[in-house]
C-alpha positions in Angstrom: -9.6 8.7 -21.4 -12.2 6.1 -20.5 -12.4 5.4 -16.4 -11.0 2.2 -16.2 -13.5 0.9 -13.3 -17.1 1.0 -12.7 -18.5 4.2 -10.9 -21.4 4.0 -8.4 -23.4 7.6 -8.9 -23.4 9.7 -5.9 -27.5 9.1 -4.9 -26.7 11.4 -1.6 -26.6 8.8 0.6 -23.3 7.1 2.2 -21.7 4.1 0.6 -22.7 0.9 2.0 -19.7 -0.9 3.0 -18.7 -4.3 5.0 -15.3 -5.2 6.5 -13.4 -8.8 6.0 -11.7 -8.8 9.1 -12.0 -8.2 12.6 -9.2 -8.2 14.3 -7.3 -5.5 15.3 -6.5 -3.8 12.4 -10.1 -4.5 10.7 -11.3 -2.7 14.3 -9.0 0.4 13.7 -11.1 0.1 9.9 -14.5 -0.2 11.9 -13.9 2.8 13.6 -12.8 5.4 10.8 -15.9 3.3 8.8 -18.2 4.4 12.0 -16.3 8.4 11.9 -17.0 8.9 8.1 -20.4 10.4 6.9 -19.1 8.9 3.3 -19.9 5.7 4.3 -22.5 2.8 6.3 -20.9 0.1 7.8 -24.0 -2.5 6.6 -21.9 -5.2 8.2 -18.7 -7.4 9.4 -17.4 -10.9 7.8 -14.7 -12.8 9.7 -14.7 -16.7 9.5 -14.8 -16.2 13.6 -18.2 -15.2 13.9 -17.7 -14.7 17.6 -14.8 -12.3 17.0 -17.2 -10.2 14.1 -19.8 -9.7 16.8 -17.2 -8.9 19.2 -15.9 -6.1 17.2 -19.8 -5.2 16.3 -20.5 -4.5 19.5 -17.4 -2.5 20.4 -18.5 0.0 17.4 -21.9 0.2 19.1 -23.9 -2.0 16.8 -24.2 -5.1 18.5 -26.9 -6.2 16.1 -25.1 -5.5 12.9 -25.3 -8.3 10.5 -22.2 -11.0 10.1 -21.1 -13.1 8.1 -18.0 -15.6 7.2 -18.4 -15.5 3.3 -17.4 -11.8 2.0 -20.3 -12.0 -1.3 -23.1 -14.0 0.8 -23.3 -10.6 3.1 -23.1 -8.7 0.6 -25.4 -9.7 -1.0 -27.3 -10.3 1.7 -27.2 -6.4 3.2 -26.8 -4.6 0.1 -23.4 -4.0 0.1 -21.8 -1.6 -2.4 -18.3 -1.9 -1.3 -15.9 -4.3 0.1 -13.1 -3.2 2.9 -10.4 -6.1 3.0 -8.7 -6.1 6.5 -7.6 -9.9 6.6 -4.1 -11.0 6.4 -2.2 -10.6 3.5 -2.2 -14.8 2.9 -6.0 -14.1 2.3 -5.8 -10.8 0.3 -5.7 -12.5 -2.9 -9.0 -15.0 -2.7 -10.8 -12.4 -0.2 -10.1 -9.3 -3.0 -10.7 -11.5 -5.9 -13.8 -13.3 -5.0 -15.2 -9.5 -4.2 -14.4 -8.0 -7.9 -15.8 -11.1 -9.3 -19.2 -10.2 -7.5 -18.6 -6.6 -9.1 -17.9 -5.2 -6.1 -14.8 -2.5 -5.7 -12.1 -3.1 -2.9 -10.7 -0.9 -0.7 -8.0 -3.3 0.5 -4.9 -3.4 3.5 -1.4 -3.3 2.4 0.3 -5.1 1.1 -1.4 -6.1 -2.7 -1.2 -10.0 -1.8 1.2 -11.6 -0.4 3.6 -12.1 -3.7 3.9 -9.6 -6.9 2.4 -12.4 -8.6 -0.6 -12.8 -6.8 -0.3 -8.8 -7.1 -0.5 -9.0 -11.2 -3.4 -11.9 -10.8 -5.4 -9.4 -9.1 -4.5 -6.4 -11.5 -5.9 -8.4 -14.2 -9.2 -9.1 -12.1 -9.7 -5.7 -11.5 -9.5 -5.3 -15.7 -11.9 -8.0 -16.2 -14.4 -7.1 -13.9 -14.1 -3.7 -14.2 -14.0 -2.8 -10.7 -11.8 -0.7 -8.4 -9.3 -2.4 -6.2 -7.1 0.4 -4.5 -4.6 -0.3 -1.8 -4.6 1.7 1.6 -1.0 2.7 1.6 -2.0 4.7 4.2 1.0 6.8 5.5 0.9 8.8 2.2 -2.3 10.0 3.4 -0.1 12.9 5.2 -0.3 16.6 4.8 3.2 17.0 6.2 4.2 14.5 3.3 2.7 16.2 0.5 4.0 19.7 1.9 7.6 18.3 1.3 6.5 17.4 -2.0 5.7 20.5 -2.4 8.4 22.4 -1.1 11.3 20.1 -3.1 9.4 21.2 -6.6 11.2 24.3 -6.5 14.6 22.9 -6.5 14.8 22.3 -10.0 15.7 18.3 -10.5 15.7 16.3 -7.6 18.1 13.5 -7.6 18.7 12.0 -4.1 15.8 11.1 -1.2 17.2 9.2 2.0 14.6 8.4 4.8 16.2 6.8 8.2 13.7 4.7 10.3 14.9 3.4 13.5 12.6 1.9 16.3 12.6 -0.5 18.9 9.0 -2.4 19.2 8.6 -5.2 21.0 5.5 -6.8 19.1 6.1 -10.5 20.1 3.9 -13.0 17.9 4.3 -13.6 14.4 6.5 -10.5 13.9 9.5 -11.6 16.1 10.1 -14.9 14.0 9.8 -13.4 10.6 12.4 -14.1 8.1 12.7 -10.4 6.9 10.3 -8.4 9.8 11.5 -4.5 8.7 11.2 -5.0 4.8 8.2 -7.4 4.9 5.9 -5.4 7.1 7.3 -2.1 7.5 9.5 -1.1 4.7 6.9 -1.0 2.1 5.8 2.5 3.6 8.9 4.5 3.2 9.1 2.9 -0.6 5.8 3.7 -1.1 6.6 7.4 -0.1 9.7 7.5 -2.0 7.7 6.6 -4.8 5.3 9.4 -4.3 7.7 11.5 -3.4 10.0 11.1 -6.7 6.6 10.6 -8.9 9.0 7.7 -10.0 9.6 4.0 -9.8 12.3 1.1 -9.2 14.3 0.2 -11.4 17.0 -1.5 -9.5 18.0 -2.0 -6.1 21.3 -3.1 -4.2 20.0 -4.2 -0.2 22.0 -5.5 2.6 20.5 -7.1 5.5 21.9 -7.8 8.7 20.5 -8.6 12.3 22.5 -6.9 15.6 23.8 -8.9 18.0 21.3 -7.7 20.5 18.2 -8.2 18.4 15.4 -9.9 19.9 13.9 -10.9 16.1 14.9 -14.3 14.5 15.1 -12.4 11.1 17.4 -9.8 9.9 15.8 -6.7 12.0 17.8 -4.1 10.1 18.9 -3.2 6.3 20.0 -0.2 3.9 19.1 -0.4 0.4 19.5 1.7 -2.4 16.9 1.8 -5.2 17.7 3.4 -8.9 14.5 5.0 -10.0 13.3 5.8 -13.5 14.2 9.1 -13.4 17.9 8.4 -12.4 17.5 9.6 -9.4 18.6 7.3 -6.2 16.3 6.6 -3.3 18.6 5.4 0.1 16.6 3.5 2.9 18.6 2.9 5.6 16.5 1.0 8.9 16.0 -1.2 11.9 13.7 -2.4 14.2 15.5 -2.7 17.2 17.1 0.8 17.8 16.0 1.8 21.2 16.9 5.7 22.2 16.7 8.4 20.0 13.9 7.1 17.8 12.6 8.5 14.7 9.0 8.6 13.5 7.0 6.4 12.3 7.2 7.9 8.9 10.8 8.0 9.3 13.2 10.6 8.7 13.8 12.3 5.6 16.1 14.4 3.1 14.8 15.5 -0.2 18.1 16.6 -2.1 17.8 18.3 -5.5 20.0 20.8 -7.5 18.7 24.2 -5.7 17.7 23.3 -2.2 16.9 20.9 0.6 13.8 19.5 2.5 14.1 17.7 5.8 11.2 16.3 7.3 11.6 14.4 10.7 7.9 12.5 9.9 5.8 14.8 12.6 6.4 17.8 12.0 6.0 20.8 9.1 9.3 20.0 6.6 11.9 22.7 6.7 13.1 23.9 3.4 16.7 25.2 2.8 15.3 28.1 0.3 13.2 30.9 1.5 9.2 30.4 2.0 6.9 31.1 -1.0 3.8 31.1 1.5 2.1 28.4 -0.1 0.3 25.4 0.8 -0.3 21.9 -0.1 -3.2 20.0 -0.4 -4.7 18.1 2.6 -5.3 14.3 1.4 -6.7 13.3 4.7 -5.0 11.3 7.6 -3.6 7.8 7.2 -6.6 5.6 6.4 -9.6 8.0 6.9 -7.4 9.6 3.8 -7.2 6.4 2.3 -11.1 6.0 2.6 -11.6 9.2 1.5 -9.7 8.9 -1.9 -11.8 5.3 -2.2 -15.0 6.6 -2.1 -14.3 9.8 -4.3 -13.1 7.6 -6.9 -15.5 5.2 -7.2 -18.1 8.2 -7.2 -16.2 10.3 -9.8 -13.8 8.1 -11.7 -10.8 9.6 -10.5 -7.7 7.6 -10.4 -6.7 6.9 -6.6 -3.3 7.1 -5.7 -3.3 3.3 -4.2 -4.9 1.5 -7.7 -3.5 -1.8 -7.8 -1.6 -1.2 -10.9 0.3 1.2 -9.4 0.7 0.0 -5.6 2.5 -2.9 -6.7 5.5 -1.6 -7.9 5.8 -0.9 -4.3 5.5 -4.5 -3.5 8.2 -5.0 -6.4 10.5 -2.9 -3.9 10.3 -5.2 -1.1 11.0 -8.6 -3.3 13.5 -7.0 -4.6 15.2 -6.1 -2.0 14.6 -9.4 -0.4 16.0 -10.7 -3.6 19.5 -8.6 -3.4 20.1 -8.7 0.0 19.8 -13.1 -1.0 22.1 -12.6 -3.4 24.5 -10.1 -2.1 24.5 -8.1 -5.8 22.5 -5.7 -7.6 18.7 -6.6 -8.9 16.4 -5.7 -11.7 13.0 -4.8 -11.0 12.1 -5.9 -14.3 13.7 -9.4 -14.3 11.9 -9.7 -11.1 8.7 -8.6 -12.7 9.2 -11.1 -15.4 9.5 -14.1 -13.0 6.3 -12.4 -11.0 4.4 -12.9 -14.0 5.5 -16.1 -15.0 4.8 -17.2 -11.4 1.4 -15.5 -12.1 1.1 -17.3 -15.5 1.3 -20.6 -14.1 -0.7 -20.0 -10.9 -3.7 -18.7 -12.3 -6.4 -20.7 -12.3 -9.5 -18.1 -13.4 -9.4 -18.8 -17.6 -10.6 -15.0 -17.8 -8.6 -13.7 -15.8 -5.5 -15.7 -17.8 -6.2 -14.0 -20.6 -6.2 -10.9 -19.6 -2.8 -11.6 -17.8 -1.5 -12.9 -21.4 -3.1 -9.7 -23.0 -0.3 -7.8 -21.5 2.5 -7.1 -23.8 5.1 -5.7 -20.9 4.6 -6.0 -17.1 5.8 -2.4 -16.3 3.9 -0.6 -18.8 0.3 -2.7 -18.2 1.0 -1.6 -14.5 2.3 2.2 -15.3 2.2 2.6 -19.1 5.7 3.0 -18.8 8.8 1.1 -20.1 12.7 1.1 -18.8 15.4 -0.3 -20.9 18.0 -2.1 -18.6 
């Protein structure tokens, strides 16, 4: 099968790489960027300039070329590579405007901001022939792909639960959200459920609901239950004001299958209910050093990341859906809400090229996973 992106040869030398974004997430990026021999940091684009030399200096290279237009410094430095750290309202024209300078992307979850803006920039990625991959980054996790591992054995596995209950007080933008746990957290544990079934959604029923003691405007909690192609059933249940007794992260998780059990408390080795077979699982890295790691090596070899866009935004799909059910208090269909995505997309799109790629695709779900479900 033909590599569906462009690959940059492996000359020996590091990719050269800049970073949209410098705030505090795009200065977690700088660092790993400054800790990886894989790649050069060549410079920094932020529309506050201030802020990009800020976060220059704080690497150590306080002379390091900035920039507030993403394909000016590229050009400008030599970039091979963009690293999209902005905020998910400027994922779309920051990713897009990089793949049309034939530049791959490395970019922050979520896809965009909407599904549709998710399948507008699937269809760049076609038409320019570029990588854009999506740092889900918490599936960058040996301990994750050991319970992967370990439930293989069980024959079919039909049930995966992962509880995820924290108390953060973030203030800012977070605390006046309309949905704060599935908007900006959820995504991870669907994401992992997704890898963890190699499956996707096919429905979902969602509840959400806000304690009396929250301190969010928005509904800080819910439980949702997903149908996945394979019929098995993936159960989040959450919220984000839990104090006491907290669970990782990563969540908590059961894998249940027809032989045996894995439980996996996020941080620590998963414990299997059937006897060791003294094997081990790969190491993909940790959280976005994996992520950068899997983004290089593709766009050096060919190699299909985990986080292509294609793929990643079927865990987007999740979340709307979700959103959606929880709205209207029944049962949804990822692939109606697929449908209305790409309408959405359709009518949005403003890029002629890009359109006709879009209306090259004969079914949403199998242009995004050359796979179909019959609901």
């Amino acid at each position: 099968m033909n590599t569906p992106f462009a690959i940059i040869p492996d000359d020996g030398t590091p990719l050269r790489v800049v970073v949209v974004g410098a705030g505090g997430m795009g200065r977690a990026w700088l660092r790993t960027v400054e800790e990886s021999p894989l790649v050069e940091l060549a410079g920094i684009v932020d529309l506050d300039l201030d802020a990009a030399r800020t976060a220059a200096a704080a690497v150590g290279h306080p002379d390091l070329p900035v920039g507030a237009s993403t394909t000016a410094l590229a050009s400008d430095v030599g970039a091979q590579a963009v690293i999209n750290v902005t905020i998910p309202a400027a994922h779309h024209p920051v990713t897009t405007e990089a793949l049309a300078a034939g530049l791959p992307v490395l970019g922050e979850k979520p896809v965009a901001s909407t599904v549709a803006q998710g399948l507008s920039l699937a269809a760049a990625a076609e038409l320019h022939g570029q990588l854009f991959m999506v740092s889900q980054s918490r599936r960058y996790n040996r301990q994750l792909f050991e319970a992967k591992r370990l439930s293989a054995s069980f024959g079919s596995v039909g049930i995966v639960s992962a509880e995820f209950f924290k108390a953060p007080h973030f203030g800012g933008f977070r605390d006046a959200m309309d949905h704060p746990l599935l908007l900006d957290m959820a995504i991870h544990q669907f994401d992992m459920a997704r890898f963890l079934l190699d499956a996707d959604p096919v429905s979902v029923f969602c509840e959400e609901y806000n304690p009396s003691w929250s301190w969010y405007r928005g509904d800080a909690g819910s439980t949702a239950i997903f149908e996945m192609t394979g019929g098995e059933r993936f159960v989040f249940t959450g919220s984000w004001c839990s104090p006491g007794q907290e669970t990782s992260w990563n969540a908590s998780w059961r894998i249940s299958g027809e032989r045996g059990t894995v439980l996996w408390d996020g941080d620590n080795h998963p414990v299997s209910s059937l006897a060791s077979d003294g094997g081990t699982s790969e190491d993909p890295g940790l959280e976005i050093a994996g992520s950068l790691r899997d983004f290089v090596d593709a766009v050096r070899t060919g190699s299909v990341p985990m986080g292509r866009v294609h793929q990643n935004i079927m865990s987007l799909a999740m979340v709307e859906a979700a959103i959606r059910s929880a709205a209207a208090g029944s049962r949804v269909s990822v692939d109606v809400l697929l449908a209305d995505s790409y309408s959405q997309a359709i009518l949005a799109e403003r890029d002629p090229a890009v359109l006709e790629v879009l209306k090259s695709w004969t079914s949403v779900r199998s242009a995004l996973t050359g796979e179909s479900v019959a609901r």
